[in-house]
C-alpha positions in Angstrom: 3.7 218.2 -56.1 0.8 220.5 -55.1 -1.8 217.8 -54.6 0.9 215.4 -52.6 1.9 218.2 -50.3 -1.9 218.5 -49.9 -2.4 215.4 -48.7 0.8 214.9 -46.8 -0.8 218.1 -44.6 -4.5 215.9 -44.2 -2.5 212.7 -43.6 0.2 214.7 -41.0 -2.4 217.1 -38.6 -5.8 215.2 -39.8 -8.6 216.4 -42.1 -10.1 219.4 -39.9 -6.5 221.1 -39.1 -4.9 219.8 -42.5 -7.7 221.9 -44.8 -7.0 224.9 -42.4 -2.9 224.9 -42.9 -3.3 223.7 -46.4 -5.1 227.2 -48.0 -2.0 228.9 -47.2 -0.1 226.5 -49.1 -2.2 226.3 -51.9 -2.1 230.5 -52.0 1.5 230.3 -52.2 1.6 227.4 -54.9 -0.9 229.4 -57.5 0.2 233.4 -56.4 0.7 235.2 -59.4 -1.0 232.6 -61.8 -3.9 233.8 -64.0 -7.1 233.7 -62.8 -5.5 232.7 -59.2 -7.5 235.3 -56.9 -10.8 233.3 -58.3 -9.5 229.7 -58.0 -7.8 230.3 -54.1 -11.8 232.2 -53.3 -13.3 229.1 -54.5 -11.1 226.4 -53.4 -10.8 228.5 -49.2 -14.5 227.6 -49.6 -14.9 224.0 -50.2 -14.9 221.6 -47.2 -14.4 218.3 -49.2 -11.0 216.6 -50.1 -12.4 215.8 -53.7 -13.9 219.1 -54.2 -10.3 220.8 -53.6 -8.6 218.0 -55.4 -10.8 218.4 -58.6 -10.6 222.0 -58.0 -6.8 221.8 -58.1 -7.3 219.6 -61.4 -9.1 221.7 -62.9 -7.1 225.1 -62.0 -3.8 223.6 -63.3 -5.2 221.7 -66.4 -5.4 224.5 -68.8 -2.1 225.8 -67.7 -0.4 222.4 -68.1 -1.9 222.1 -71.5 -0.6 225.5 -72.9 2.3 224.4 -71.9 2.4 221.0 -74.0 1.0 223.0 -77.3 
């Protein structure tokens, strides 16, 4: 859900704006999540769409996995 609203945002106000509106949005989809604080620093900083998306991947995949164990 994350990564479509992400891309809804780029697709809806365009790639510069999109980015901008999207951090808040991703803050709010991670707050209280461990290791979170790290993941939204890094991710505010990256100005590629496949540098937050594999970001985002990479955030949620150990967290999806615990889940499945």
């Amino acid at each position: 859900i994350m990564i479509e609203h992400y891309l809804s945002m780029l697709d809806h106000y365009g790639e510069g704006a999109g980015k901008k509106i999207a951090r808040k949005h991703i803050s709010w989809y991670t707050k209280g999540l461990r290791d979170s604080a790290e993941f939204r620093q890094k991710v505010n900083k990256l100005t590629e769409t496949n540098d937050v998306l594999a970001t985002i991947n990479a955030f949620f995949e150990p967290l999806l996995n615990e889940q499945a164990a």
